[in-house]
Biotite code that builds the C-alpha atoms (Angstrom):
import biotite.structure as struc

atoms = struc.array([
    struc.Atom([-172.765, 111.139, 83.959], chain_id="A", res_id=1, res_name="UNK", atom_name="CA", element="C"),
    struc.Atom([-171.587, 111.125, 87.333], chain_id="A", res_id=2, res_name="UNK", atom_name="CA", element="C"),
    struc.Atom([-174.219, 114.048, 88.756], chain_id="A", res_id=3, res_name="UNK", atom_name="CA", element="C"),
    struc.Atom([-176.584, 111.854, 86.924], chain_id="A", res_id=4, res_name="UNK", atom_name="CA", element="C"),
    struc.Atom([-175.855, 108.689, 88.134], chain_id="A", res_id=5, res_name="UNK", atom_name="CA", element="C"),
    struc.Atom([-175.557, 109.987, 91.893], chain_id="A", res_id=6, res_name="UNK", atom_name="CA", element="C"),
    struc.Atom([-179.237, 112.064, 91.499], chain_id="A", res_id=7, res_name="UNK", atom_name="CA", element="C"),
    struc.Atom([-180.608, 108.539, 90.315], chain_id="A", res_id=8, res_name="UNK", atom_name="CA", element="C"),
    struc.Atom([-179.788, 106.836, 93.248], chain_id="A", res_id=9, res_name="UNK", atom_name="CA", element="C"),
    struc.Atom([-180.431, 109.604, 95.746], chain_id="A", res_id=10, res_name="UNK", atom_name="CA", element="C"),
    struc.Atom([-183.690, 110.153, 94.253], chain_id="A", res_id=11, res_name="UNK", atom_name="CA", element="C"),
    struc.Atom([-184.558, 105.810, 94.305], chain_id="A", res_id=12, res_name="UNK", atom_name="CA", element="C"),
    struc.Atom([-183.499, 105.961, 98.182], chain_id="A", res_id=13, res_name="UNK", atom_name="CA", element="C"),
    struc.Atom([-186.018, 108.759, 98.746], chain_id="A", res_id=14, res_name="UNK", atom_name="CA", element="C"),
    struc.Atom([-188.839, 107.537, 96.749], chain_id="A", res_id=15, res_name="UNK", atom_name="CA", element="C"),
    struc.Atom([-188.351, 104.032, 98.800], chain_id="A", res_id=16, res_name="UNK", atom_name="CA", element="C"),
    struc.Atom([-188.225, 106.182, 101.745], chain_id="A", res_id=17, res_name="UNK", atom_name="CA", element="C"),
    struc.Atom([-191.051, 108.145, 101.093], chain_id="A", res_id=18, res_name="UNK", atom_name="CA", element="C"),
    struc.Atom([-193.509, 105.210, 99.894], chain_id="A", res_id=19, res_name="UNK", atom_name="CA", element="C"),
    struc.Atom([-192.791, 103.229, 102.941], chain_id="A", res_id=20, res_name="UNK", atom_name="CA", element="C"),
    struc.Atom([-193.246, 106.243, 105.214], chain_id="A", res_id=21, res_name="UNK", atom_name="CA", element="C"),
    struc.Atom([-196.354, 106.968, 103.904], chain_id="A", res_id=22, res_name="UNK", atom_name="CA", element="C"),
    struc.Atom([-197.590, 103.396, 104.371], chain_id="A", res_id=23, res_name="UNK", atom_name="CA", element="C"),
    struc.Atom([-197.245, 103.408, 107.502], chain_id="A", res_id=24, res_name="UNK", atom_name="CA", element="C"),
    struc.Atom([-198.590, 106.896, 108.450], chain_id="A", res_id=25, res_name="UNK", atom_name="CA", element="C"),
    struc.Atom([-202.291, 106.580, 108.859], chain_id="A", res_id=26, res_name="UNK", atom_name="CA", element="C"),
    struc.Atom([-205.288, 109.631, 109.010], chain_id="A", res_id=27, res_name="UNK", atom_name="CA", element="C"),
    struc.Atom([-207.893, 107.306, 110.208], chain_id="A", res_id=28, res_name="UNK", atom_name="CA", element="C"),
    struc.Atom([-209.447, 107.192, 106.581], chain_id="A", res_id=29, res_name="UNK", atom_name="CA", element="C"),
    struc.Atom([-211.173, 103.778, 106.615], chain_id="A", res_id=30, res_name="UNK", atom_name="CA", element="C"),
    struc.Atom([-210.135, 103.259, 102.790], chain_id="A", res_id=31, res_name="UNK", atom_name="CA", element="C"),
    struc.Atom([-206.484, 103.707, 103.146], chain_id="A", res_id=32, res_name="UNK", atom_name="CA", element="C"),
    struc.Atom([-204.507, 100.246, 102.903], chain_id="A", res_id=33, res_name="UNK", atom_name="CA", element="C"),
    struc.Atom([-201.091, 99.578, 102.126], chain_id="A", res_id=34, res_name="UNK", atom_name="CA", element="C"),
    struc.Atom([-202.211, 99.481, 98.191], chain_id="A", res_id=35, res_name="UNK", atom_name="CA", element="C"),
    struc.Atom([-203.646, 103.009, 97.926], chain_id="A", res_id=36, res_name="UNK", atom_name="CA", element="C"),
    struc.Atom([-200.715, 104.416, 99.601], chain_id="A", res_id=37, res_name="UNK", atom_name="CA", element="C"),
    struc.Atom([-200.224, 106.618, 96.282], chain_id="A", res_id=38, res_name="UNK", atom_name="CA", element="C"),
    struc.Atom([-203.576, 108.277, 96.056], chain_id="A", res_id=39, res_name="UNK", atom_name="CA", element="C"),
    struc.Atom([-204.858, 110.791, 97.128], chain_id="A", res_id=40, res_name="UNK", atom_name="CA", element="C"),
    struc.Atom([-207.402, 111.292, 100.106], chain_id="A", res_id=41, res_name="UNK", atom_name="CA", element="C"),
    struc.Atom([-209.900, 112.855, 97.371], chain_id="A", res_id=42, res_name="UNK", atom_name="CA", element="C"),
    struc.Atom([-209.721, 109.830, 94.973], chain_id="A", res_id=43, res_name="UNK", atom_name="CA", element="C"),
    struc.Atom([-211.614, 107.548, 97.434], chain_id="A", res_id=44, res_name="UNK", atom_name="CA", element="C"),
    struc.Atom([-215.125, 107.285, 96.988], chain_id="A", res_id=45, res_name="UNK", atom_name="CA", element="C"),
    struc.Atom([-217.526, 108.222, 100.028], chain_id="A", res_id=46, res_name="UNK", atom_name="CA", element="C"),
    struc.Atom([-219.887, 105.368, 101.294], chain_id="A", res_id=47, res_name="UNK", atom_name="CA", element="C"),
    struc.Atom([-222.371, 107.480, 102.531], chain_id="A", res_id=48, res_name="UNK", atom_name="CA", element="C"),
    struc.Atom([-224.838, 110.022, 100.496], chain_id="A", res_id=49, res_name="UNK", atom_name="CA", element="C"),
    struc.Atom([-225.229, 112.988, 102.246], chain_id="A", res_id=50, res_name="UNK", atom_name="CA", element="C"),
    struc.Atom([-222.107, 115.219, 102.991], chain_id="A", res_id=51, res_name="UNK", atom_name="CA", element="C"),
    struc.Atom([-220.779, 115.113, 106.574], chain_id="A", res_id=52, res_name="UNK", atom_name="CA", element="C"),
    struc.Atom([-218.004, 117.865, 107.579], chain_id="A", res_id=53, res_name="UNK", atom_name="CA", element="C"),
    struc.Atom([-214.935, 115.904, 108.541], chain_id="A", res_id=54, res_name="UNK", atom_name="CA", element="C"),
    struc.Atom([-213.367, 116.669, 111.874], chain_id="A", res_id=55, res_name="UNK", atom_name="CA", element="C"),
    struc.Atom([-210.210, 119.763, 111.563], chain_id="A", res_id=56, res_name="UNK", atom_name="CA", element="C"),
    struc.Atom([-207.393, 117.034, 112.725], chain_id="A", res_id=57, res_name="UNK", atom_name="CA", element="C"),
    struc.Atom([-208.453, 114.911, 110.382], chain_id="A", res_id=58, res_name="UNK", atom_name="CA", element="C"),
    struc.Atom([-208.690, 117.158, 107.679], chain_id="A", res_id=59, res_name="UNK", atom_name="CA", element="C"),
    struc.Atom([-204.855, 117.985, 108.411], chain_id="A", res_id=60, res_name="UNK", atom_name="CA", element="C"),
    struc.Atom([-203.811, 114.690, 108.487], chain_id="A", res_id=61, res_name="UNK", atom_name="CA", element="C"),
    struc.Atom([-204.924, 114.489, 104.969], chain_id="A", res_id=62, res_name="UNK", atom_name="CA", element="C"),
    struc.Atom([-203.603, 117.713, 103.995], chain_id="A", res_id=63, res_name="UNK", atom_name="CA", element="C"),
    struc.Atom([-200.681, 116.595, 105.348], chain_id="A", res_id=64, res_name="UNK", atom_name="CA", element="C"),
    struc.Atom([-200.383, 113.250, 103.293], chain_id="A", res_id=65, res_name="UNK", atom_name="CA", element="C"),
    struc.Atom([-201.778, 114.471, 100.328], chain_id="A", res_id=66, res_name="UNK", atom_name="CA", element="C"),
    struc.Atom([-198.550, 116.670, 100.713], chain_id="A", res_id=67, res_name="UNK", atom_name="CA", element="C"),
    struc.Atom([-196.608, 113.490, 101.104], chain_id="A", res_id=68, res_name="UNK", atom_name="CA", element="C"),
    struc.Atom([-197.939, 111.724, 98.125], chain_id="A", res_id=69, res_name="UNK", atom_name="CA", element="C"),
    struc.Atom([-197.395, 115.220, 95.505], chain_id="A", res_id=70, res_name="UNK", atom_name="CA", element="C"),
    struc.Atom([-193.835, 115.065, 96.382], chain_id="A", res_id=71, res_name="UNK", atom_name="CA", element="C"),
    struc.Atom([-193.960, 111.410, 95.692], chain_id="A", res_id=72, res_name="UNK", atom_name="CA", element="C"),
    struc.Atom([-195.635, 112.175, 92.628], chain_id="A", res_id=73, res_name="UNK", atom_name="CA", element="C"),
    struc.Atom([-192.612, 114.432, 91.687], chain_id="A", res_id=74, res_name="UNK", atom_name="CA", element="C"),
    struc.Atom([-190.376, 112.130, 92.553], chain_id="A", res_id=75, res_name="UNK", atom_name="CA", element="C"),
    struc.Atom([-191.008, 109.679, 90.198], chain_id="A", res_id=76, res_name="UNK", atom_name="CA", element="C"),
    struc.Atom([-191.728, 112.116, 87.289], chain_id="A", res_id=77, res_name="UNK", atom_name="CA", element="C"),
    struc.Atom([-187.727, 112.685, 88.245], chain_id="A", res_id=78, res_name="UNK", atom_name="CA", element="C"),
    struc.Atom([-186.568, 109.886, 88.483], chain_id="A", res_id=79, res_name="UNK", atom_name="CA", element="C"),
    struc.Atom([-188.113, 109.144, 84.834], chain_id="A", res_id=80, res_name="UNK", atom_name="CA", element="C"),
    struc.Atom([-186.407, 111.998, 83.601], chain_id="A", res_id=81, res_name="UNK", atom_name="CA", element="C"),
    struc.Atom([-183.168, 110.741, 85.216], chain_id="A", res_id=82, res_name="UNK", atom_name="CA", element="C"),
    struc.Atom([-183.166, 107.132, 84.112], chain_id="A", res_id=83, res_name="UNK", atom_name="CA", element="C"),
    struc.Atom([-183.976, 108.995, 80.331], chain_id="A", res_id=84, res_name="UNK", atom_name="CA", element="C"),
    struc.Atom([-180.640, 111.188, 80.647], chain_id="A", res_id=85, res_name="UNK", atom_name="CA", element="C"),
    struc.Atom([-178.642, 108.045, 81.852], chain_id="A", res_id=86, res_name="UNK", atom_name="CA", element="C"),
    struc.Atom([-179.487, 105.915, 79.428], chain_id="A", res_id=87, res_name="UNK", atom_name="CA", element="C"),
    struc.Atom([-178.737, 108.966, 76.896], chain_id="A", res_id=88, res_name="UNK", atom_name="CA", element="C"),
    struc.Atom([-175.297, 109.594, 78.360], chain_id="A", res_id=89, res_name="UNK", atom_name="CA", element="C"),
    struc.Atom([-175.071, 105.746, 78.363], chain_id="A", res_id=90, res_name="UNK", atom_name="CA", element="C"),
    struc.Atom([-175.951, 105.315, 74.862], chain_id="A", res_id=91, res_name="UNK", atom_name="CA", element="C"),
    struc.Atom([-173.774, 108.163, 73.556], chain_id="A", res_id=92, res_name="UNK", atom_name="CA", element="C"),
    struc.Atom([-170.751, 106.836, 75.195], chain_id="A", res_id=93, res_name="UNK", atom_name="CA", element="C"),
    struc.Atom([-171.662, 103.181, 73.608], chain_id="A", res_id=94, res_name="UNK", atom_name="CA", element="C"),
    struc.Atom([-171.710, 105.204, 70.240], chain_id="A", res_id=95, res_name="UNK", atom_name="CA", element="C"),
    struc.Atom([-168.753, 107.650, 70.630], chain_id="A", res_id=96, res_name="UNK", atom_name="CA", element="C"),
    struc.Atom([-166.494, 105.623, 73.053], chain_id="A", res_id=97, res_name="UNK", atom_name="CA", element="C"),
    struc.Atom([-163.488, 108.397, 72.601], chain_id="A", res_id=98, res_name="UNK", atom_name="CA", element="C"),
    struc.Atom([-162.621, 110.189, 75.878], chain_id="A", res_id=99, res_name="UNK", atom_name="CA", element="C"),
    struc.Atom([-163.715, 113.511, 75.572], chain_id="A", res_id=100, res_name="UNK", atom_name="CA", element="C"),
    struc.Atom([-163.901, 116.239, 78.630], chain_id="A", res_id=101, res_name="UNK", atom_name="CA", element="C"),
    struc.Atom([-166.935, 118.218, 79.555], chain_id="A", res_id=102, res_name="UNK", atom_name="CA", element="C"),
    struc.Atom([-167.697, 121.473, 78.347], chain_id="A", res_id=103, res_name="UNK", atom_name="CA", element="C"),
])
């Protein structure tokens, strides 16, 4: 419950981390704002109706965030399986409150 416990947090501190790094990175996207820091560059809609080739820095700088944001992603996804463990372990020793060592 310990490993658990000390995976939970580490993964909360870099998921705060992370979020508010990527809120203040910008790629010069005009639709990025401090809401939409968790999409990707590919979910907002294009204003204009003909296809224009974005400029290669750009383009990485997207890449680049959109690398930021997938690790975010998986972040989170762990963290939910975390919290689900802890409250298992927690539950189990609210049960079955005899000592018992690990195996």
């Amino acid at each position: 419950m310990f490993i658990i416990s000390s995976l939970l947090i580490l993964f909360i501190l870099s998921f705060k981390f992370l979020s508010s790094y990527i809120k203040t990175i910008r790629t010069g996207d005009p639709n990025e704002t401090n809401l939409t820091y968790w999409m990707f560059s590919y979910d907002f809609k294009s204003q204009n109706k003909e296809w224009v080739p974005e400029e290669k820095k750009l383009l990485k700088r997207k890449r680049a965030r959109n690398f930021l944001v997938f690790i975010l992603y998986i972040i989170a996804f762990s963290i939910f399986l975390l919290l689900n463990s802890f409250t298992a372990h927690l539950l189990d020793l609210i049960v079955n409150p005899e000592f018992s060592y690990p195996v």
